[in-house]
N, CA, C and O atoms as CSV, one atom per row, in Angstrom:
chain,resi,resn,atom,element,x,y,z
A,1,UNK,N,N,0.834,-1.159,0.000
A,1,UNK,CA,C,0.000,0.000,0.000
A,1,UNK,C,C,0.895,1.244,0.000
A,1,UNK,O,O,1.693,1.393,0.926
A,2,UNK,N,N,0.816,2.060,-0.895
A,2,UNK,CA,C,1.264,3.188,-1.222
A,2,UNK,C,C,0.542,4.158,-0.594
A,2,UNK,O,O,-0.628,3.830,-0.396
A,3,UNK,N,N,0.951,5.602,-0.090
A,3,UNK,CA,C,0.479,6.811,0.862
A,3,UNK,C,C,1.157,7.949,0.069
A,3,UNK,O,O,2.240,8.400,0.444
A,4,UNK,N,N,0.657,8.314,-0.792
A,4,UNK,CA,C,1.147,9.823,-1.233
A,4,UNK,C,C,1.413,10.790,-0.316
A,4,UNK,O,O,0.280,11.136,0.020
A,5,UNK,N,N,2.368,11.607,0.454
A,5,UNK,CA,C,2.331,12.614,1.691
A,5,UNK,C,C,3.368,13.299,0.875
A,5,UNK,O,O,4.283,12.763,0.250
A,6,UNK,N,N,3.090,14.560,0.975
A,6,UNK,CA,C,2.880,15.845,0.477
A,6,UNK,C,C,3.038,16.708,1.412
A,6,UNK,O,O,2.510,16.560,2.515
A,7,UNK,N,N,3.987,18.002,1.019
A,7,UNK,CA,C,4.315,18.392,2.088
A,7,UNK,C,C,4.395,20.212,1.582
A,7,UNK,O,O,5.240,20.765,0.876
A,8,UNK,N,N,3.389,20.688,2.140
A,8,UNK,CA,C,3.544,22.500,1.413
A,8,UNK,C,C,4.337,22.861,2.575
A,8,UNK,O,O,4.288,22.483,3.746
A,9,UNK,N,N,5.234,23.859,1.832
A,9,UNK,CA,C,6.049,24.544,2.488
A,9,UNK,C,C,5.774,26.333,2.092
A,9,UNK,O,O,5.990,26.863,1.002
A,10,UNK,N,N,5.294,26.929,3.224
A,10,UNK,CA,C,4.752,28.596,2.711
A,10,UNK,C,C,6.286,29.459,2.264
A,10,UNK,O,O,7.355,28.849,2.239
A,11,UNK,N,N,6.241,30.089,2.121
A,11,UNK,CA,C,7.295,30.854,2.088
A,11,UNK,C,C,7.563,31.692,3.023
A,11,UNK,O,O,8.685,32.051,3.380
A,12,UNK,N,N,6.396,32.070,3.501
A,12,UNK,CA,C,7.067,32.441,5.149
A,12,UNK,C,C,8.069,31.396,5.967
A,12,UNK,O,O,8.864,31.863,6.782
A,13,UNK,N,N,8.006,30.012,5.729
A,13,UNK,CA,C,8.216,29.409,6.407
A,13,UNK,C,C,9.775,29.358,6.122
A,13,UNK,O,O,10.716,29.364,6.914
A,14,UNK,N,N,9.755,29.320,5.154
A,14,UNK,CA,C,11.244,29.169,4.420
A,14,UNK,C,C,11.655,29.918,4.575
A,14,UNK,O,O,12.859,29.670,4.631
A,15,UNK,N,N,11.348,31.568,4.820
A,15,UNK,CA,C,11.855,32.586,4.959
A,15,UNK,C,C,11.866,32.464,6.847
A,15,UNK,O,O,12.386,33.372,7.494
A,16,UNK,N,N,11.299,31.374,7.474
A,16,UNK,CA,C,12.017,31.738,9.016
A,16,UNK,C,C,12.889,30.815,9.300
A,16,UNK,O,O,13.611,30.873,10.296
A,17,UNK,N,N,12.911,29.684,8.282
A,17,UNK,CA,C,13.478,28.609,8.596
A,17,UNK,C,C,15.348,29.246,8.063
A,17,UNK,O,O,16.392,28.653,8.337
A,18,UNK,N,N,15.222,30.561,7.278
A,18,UNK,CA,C,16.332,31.040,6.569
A,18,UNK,C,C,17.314,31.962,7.771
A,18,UNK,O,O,18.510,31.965,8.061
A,19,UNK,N,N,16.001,32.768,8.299
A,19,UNK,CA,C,16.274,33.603,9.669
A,19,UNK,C,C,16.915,32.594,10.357
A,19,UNK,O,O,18.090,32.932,10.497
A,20,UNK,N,N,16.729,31.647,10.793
A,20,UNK,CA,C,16.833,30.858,11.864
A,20,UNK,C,C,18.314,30.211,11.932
A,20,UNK,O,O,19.149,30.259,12.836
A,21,UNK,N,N,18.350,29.610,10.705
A,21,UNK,CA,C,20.309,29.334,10.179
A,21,UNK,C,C,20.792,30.506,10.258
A,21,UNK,O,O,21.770,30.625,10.995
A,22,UNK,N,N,20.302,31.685,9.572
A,22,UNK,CA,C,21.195,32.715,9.661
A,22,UNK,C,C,21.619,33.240,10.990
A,22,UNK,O,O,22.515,34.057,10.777
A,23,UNK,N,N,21.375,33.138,12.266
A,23,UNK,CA,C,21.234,33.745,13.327
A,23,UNK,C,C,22.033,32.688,14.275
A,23,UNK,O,O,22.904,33.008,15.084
A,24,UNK,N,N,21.641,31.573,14.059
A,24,UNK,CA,C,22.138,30.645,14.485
A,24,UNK,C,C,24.251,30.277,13.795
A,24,UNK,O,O,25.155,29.630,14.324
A,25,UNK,N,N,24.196,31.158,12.348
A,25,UNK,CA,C,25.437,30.855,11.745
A,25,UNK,C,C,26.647,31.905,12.533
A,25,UNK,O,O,27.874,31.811,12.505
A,26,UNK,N,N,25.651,33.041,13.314
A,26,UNK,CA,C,26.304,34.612,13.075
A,26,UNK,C,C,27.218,34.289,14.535
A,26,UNK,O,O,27.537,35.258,15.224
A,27,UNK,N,N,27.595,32.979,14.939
A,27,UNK,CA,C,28.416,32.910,16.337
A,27,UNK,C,C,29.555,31.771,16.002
A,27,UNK,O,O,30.727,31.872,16.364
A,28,UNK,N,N,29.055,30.751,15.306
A,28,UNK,CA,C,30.154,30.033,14.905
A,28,UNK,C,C,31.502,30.614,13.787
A,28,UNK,O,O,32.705,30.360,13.729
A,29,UNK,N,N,30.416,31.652,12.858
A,29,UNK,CA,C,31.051,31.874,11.696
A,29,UNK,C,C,32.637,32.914,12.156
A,29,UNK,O,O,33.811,32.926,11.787
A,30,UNK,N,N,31.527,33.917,13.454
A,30,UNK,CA,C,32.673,34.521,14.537
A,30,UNK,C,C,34.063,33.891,15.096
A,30,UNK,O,O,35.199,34.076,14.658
A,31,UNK,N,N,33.694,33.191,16.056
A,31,UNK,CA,C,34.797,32.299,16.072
A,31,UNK,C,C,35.565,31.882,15.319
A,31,UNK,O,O,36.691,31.605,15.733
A,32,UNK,N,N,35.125,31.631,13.537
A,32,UNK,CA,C,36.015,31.000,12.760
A,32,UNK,C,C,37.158,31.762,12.570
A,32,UNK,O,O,38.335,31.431,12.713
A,33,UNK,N,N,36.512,33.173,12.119
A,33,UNK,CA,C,37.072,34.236,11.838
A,33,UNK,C,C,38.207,34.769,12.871
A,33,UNK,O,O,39.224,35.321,12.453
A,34,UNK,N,N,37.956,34.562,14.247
A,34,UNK,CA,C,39.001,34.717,15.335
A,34,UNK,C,C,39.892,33.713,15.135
A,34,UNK,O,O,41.107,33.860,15.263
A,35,UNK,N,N,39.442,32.862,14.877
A,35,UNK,CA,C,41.044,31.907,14.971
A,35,UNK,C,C,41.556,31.869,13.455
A,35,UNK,O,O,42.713,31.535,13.200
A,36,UNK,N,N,40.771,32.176,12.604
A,36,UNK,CA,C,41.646,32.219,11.131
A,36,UNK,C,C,42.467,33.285,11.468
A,36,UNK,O,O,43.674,33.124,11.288
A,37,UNK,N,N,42.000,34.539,12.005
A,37,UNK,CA,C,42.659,35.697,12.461
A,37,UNK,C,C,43.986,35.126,12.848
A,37,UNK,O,O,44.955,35.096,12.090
A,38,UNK,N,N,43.971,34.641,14.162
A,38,UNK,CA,C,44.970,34.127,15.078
A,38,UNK,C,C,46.048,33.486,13.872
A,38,UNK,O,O,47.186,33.880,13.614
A,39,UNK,N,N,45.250,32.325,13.214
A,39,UNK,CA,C,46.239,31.414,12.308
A,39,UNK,C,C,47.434,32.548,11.644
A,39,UNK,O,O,48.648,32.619,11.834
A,40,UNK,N,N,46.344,33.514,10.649
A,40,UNK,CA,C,46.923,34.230,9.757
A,40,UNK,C,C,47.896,35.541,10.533
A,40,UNK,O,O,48.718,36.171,9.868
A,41,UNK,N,N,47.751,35.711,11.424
A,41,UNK,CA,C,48.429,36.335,11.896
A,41,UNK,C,C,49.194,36.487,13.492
A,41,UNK,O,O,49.174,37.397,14.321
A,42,UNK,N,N,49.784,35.288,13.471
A,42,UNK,CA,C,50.249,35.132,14.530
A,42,UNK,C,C,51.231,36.099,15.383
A,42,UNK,O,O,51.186,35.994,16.608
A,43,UNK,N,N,51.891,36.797,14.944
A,43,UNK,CA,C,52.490,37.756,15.844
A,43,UNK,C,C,51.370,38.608,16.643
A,43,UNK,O,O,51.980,39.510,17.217
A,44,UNK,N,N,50.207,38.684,16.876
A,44,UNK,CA,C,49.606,39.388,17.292
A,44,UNK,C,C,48.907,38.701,18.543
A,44,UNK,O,O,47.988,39.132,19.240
A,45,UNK,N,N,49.751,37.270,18.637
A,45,UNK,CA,C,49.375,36.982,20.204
A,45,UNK,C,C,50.533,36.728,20.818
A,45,UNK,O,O,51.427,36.106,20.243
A,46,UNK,N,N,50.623,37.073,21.766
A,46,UNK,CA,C,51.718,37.574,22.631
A,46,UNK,C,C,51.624,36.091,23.719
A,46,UNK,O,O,52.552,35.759,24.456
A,47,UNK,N,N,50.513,35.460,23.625
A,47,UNK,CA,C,51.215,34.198,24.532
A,47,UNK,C,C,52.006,33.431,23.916
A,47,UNK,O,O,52.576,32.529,24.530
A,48,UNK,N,N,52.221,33.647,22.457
A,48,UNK,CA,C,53.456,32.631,21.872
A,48,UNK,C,C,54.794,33.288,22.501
A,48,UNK,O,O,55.761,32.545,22.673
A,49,UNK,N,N,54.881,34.633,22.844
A,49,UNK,CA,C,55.875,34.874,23.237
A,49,UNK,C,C,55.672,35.917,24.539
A,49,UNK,O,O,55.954,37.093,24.311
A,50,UNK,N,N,55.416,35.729,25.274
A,50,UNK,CA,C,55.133,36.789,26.537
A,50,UNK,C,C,55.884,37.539,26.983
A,50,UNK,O,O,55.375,38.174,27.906
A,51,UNK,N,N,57.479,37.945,26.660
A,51,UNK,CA,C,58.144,38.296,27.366
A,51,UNK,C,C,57.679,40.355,27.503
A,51,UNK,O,O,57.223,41.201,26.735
A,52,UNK,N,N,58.081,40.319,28.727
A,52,UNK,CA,C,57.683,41.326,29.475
A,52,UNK,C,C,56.172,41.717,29.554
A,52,UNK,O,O,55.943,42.816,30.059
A,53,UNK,N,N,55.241,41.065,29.180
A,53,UNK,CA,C,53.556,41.112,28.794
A,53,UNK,C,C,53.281,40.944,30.502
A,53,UNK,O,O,53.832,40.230,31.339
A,54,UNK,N,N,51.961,42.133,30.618
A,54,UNK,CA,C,51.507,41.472,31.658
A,54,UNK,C,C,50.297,40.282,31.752
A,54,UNK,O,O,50.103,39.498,30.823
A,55,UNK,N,N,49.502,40.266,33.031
A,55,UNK,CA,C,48.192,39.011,32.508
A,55,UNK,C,C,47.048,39.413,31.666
A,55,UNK,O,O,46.482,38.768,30.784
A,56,UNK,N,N,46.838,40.496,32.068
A,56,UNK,CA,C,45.848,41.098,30.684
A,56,UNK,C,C,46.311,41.463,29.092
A,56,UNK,O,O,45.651,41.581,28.060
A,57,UNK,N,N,47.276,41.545,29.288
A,57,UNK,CA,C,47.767,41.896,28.137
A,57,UNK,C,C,47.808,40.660,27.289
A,57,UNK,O,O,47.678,40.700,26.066
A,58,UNK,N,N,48.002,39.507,28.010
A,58,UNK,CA,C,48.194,38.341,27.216
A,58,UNK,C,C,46.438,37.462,27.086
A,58,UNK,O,O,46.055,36.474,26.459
A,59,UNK,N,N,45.869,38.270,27.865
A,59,UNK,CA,C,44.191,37.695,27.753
A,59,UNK,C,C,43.163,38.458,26.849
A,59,UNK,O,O,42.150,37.993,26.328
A,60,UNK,N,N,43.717,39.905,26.771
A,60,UNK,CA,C,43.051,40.468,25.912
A,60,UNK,C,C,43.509,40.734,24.322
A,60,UNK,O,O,43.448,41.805,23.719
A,61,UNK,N,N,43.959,39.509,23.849
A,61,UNK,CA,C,44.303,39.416,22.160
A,61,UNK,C,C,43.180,39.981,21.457
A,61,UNK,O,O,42.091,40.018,22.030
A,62,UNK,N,N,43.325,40.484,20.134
A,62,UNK,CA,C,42.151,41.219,19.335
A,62,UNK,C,C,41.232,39.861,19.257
A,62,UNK,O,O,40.099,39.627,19.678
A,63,UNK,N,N,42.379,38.905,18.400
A,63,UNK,CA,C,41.867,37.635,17.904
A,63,UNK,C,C,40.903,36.718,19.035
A,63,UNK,O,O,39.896,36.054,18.789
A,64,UNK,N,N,41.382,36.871,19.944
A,64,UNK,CA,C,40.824,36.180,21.054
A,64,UNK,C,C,39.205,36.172,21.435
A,64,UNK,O,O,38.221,35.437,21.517
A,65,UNK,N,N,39.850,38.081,21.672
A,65,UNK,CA,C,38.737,38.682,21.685
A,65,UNK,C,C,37.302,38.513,20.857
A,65,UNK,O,O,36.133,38.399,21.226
A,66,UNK,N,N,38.065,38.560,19.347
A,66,UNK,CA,C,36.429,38.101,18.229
A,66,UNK,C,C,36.530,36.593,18.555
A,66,UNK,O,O,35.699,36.179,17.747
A,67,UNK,N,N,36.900,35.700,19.071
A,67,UNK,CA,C,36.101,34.246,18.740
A,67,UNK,C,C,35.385,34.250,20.123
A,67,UNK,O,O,34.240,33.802,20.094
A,68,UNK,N,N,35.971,34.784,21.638
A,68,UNK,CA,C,34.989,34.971,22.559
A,68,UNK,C,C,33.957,35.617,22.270
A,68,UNK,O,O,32.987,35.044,22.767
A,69,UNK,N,N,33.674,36.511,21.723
A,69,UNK,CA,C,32.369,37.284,21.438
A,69,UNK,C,C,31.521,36.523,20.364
A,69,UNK,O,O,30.361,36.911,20.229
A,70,UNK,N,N,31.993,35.396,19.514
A,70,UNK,CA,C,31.566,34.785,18.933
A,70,UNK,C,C,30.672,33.629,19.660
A,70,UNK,O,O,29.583,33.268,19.213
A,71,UNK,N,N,31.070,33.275,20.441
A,71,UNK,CA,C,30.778,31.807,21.490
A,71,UNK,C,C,29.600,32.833,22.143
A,71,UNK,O,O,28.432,32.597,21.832
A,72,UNK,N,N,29.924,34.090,23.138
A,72,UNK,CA,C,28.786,34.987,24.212
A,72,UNK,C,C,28.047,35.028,23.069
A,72,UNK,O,O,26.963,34.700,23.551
A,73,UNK,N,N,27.782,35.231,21.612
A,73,UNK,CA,C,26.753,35.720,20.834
A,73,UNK,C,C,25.783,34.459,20.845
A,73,UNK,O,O,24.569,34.512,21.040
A,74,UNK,N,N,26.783,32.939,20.521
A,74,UNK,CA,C,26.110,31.819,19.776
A,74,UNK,C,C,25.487,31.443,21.804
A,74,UNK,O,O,24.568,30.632,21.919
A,75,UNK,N,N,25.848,31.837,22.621
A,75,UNK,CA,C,25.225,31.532,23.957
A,75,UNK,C,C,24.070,32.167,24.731
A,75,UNK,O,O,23.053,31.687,25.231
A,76,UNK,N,N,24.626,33.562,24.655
A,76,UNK,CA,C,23.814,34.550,25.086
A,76,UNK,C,C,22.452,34.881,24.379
A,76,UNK,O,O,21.337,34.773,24.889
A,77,UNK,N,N,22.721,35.259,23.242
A,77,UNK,CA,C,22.045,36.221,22.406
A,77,UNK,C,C,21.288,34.700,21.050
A,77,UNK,O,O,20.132,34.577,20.645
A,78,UNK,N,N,22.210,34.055,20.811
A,78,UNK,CA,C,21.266,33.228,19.494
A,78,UNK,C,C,20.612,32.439,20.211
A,78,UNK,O,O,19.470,32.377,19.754
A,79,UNK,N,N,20.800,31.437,21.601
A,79,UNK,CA,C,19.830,30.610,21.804
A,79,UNK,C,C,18.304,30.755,22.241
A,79,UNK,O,O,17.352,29.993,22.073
A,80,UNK,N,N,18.416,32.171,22.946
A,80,UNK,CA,C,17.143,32.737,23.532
A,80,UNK,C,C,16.380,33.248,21.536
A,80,UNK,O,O,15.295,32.927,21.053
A,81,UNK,N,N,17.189,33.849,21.084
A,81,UNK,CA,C,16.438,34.227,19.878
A,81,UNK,C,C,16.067,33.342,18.895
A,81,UNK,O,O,15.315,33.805,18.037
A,82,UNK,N,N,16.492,31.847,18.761
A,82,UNK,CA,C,16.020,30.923,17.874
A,82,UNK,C,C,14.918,30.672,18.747
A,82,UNK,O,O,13.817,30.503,18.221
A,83,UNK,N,N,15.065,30.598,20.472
A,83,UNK,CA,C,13.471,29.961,20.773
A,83,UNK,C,C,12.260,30.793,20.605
A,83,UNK,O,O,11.120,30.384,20.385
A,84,UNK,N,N,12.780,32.379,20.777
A,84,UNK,CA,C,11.685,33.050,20.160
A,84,UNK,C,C,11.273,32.862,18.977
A,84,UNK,O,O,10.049,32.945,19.078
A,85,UNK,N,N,11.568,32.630,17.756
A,85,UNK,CA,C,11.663,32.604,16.574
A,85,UNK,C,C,10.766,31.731,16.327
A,85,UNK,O,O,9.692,32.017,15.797
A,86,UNK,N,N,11.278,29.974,16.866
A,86,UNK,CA,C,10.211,29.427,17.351
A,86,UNK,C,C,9.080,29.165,17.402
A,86,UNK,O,O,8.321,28.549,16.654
A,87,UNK,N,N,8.946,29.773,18.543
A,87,UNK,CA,C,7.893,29.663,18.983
A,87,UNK,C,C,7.121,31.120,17.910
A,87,UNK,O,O,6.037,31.167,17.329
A,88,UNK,N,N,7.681,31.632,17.961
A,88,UNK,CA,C,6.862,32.981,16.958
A,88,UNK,C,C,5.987,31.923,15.175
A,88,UNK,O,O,4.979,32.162,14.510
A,89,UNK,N,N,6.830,31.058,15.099
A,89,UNK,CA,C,6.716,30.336,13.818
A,89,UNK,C,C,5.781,28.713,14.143
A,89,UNK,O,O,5.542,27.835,13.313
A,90,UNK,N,N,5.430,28.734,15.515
A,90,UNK,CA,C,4.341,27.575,16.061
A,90,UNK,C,C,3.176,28.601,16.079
A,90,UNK,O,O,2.071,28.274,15.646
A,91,UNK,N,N,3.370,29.608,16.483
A,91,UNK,CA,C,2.237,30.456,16.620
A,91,UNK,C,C,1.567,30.762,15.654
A,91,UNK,O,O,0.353,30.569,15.706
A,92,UNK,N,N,2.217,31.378,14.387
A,92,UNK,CA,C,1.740,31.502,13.243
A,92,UNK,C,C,0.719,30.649,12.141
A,92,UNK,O,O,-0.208,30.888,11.368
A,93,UNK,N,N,1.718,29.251,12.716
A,93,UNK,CA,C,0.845,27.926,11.815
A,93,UNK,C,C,-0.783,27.682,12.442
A,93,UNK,O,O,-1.513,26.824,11.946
């Protein structure tokens, strides 16, 4: 026995399901970018070489800096906003 199932997809939907990767991409893609940073330009972290650096100085790298803000974005800020999103997109149907 065969079941034809069929499946409409609105374009709103596709258009939240688009929001939703996108928002969800905007913390990993961060991070990548901090450590490609780091890769590509390594003289600009000072724990490869610390001499005379103090402890902040060696914690607050630029590079560092964008892949942490990458991780607080994909923690802080994207997980609460995909569940809104969500739920905004259960509501709708």
């Amino acid at each position: 026995m065969e079941t034809p199932i069929t499946r409409h997809i609105t374009a709103t939907a596709v258009a939240r399901s688009t929001r939703a990767r996108a928002v969800s991409l905007i913390g990993p893609t961060t991070v990548a970018c901090g450590l490609i940073w780091a890769i590509l330009q390594p003289y600009r972290l000072t724990i490869l070489h610390p001499r005379g650096q103090g402890v902040w100085w060696l914690l607050l790298e630029p590079p560092l800096l964008v892949a942490a803000a990458g991780v607080i974005f994909a923690l802080v800020v994207a997980r609460p906003l995909l569940t809104d999103l969500e739920a905004h997109n259960a509501a709708s149907r």
